[in-house]
N, C-alpha and C positions, 0 to 999 in steps of 0.2 A: 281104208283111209290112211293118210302117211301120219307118222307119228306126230304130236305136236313139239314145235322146238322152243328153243328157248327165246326165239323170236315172237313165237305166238304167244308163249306166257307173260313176255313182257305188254303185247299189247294187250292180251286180258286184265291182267293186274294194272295196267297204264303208268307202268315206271317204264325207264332205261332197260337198254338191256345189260350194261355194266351194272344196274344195281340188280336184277338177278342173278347176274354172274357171282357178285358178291353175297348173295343168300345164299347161293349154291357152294360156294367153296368158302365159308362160315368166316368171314371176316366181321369181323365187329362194331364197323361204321354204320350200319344201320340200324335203321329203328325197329322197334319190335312190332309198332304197329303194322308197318310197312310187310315184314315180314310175314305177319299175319294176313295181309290182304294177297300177297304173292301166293302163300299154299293155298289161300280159298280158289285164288284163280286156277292154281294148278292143279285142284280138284275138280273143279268145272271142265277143264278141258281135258283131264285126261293122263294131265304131264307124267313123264314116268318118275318122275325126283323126288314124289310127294313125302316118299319116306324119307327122303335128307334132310329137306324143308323141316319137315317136322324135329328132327335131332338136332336143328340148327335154334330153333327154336327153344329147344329146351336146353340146350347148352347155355342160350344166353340170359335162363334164367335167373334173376340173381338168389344164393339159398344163407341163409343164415339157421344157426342153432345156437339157444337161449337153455340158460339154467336158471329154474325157478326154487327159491328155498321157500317156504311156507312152515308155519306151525302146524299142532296137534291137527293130524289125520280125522279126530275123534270130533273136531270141531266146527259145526253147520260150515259157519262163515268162512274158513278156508278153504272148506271140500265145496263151496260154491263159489270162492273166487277161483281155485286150479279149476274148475267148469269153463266158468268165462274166460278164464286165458288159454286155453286150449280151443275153444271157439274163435276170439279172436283172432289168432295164431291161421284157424283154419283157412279165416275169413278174409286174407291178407290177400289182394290182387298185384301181381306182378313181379312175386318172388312169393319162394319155399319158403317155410316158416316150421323147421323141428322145434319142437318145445319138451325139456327134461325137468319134468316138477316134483319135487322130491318134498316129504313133510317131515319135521322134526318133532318128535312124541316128546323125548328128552331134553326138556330144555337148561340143562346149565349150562354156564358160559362158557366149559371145556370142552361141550359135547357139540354145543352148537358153533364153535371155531373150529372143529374138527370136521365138521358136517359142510363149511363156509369153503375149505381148502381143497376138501375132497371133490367139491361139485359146484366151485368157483370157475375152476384154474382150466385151459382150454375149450373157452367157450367163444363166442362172438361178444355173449352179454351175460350177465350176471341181474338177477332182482331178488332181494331178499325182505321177509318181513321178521323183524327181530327184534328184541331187548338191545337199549344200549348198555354194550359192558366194554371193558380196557382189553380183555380177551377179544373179545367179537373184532371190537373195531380192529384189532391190530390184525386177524383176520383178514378182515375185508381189504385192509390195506396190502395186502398182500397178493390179493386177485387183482384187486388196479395198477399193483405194481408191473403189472404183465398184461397191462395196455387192454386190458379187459372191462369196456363202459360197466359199472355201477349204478346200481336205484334200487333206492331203498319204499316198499311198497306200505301203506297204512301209519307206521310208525316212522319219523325222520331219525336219518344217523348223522352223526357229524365226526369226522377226522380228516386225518392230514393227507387226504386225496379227493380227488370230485366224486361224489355220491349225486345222486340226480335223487330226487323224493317223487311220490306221485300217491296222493292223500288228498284229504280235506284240512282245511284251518280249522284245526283241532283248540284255537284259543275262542273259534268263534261258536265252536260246536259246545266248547261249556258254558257260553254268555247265552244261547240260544235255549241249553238244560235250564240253568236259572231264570230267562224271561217266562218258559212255560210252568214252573212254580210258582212265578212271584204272582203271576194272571190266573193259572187253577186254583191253588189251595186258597180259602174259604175265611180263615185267617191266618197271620204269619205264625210260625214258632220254629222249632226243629226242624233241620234237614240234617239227612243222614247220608254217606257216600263210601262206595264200594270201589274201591279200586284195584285193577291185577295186581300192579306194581310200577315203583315211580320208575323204573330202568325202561319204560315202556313212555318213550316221548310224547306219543301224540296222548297217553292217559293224563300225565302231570298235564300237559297243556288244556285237558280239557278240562283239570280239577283249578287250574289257574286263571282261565278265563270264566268258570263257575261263581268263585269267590271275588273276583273281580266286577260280575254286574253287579252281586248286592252290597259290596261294599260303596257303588256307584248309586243305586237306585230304590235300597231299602234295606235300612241297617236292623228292619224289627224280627228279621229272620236270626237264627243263631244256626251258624253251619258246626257240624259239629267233625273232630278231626277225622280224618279215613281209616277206614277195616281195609284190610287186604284181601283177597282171593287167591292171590299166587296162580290166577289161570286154572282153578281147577273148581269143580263140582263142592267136592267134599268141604274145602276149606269154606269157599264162597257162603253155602249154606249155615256153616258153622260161625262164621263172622254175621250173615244175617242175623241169625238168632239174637246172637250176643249184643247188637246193638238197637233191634226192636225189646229184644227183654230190659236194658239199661235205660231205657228209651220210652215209655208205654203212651207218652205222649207223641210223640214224632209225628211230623204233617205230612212226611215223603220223605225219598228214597232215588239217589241217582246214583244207576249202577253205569260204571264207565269202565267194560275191561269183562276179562273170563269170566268163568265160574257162574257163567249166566243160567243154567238149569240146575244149579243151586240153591242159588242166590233168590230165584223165583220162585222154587218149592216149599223154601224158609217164607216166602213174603205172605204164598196163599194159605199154608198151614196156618199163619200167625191170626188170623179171620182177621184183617184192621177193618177201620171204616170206612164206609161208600165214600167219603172223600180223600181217602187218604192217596193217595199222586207220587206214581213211580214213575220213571224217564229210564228208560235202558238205551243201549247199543247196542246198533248192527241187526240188520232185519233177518230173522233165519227162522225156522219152523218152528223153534223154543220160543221165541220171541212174538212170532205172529201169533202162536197160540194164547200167550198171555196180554194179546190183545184181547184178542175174542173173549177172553175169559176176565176181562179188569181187572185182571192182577197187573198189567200196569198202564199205565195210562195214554206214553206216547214215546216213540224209538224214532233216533239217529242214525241216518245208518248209510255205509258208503254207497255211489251208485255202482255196481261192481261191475258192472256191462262196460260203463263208459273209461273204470280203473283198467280193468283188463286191456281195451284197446291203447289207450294213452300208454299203456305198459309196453305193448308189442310197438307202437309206434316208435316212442323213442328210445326201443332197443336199437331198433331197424336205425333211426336219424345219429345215432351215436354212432352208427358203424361209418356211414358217410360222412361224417361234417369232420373228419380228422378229428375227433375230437372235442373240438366249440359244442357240443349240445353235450356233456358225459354230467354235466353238474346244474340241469335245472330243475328246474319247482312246481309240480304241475299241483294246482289247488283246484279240485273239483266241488262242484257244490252239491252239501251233501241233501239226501232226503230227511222227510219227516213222516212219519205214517202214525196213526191212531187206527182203534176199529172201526171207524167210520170209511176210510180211507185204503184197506190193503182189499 
């Protein structure tokens, strides 16, 4: 049989024969689908091009590579959000998707501006989750300087360049802590609150919109002022203690920030009582466990599936909109889970 030409591939495919001419010799006016329907044809019959077709194809992939900063290595919630952003990453139809996710163990503000510049600065996109500090942000300022899209992941930044956020309303996520103590606990008195640190935006927001429902909706609670964490086991635990031993009356307990397998091991050692109502953050195996276990009562916690793709999305929409997308707000809604529930 005679070779098939490019006359036959056009009527298998049922284009022109100019637009296979133009798949063949890799111009850029066509479509990809198109494309695609031409090598199927030219596998059906035989075409000898098939291998060009194919290279033509892949050329006009579009490829982006993203730099991902993340916290502590050591910590469920980030080792499960670098999961899903390497998933979504994977999951990306119609372009390559490298993804470079690095975690920072060391978090002072000189170590993690050092960490910002080293593994900001030529990239397509930059997302970082971080403390706000005058070091950092001058940082980050520094990556955008070099036309490099910005988003900031969990916690919001703010400085003097577009940062995009992609979180939850962290004001709504503390009125939501407060509604489920005002409706569990048994009667009002003490509430006690764990926080990593105020340098952690979305934490203050949620210790602010905390103290804002009951200042709104029942003044017979008394919040009492925050313990720190510092993001860490040790400390967290040790601030637990400190403030159920000060405390022996206490109704509950909203932990908003690290040190959550601390903070949890201070609450079950302390034996309280069958009604006493913890509220944590962020759903990760420390935390599902101390469902199952009622050491604490009911967790906040981002959707990290739906964070991760709205991450790669508007990496990817920042590289095309020249720009106009580098500074929006993406507010996702967050979960709730109890042991009834996970």
């Amino acid at each position: 049989m005679a070779r098939p030409t490019i006359q036959d591939l056009a009527v298998k495919a049922d284009v022109s024969v100019a637009t296979v001419n133009r798949v063949l010799s890799g111009k850029n006016n066509v479509r990809r689908g198109t494309m695609e329907v031409v090598l199927q044809a030219a596998a059906d019959i035989g075409f000898y091009g098939v291998g060009s077709i194919k290279d033509r194809i892949a050329a006009s992939i579009e490829s982006f590579e993203f730099s991902i900063l993340l916290m502590q290595s050591n910590r469920h919630f980030y080792r499960n959000l670098a999961t899903e952003l390497q998933r979504a990453a994977d999951d990306v139809e119609g372009c390559n998707v490298k993804l470079n996710i690095h975690h920072i163990n060391n978090l002072s503000p000189n170590n993690v501006a050092d960490h910002i510049l080293k593994h900001g600065v030529g990239f397509d996109g930059f997302a970082i989750s971080s403390a706000h500090h005058p070091l950092i942000i001058e940082s980050i300022e520094k990556v955008a300087a070099t036309q490099t899209p910005v988003f900031a992941l969990v916690s919001p930044l703010v400085a003097n360049c577009p940062i995009g956020f992609i979180g939850l309303d962290n004001w709504k996520v503390g009125r939501t802590a407060a509604w489920a103590f005002h409706k569990m606990c048994k009667e009002p008195g003490k509430i006690g609150a764990l926080v990593g640190s105020h340098r952690y935006r979305n934490q203050e927001l949620n210790e602010t919109g905390f103290r804002s429902y009951f200042r709104e909706y029942n003044d017979n609670f008394t919040l009492l002022e925050p313990h720190y964490t510092y993001e860490t086991n040790a400390i967290g635990h040790e601030a637990t203690e400190k403030v159920l031993t000060e405390n022996p009356d206490l109704k509950g307990l909203f932990i908003s920030g690290g040190g959550m397998a601390g903070v949890l091991d201070a609450v079950k050692r302390a034996k309280l009582a069958d009604d006493f109502v913890a509220v944590g953050y962020e759903l990760t195996e420390v935390t599902k466990n101390a469902l199952l276990e009622n050491t604490l009562t009911m967790v906040i916690s981002h959707p990290l599936r739906e964070v991760a793709q709205q991450t790669i999305k508007s990496l990817i929409n920042a590289n095309k909109s020249d720009g106009l997308a580098r500074d929006q707000t993406f507010m996702l809604p967050f979960q709730i889970h109890t042991s009834e529930n996970i």
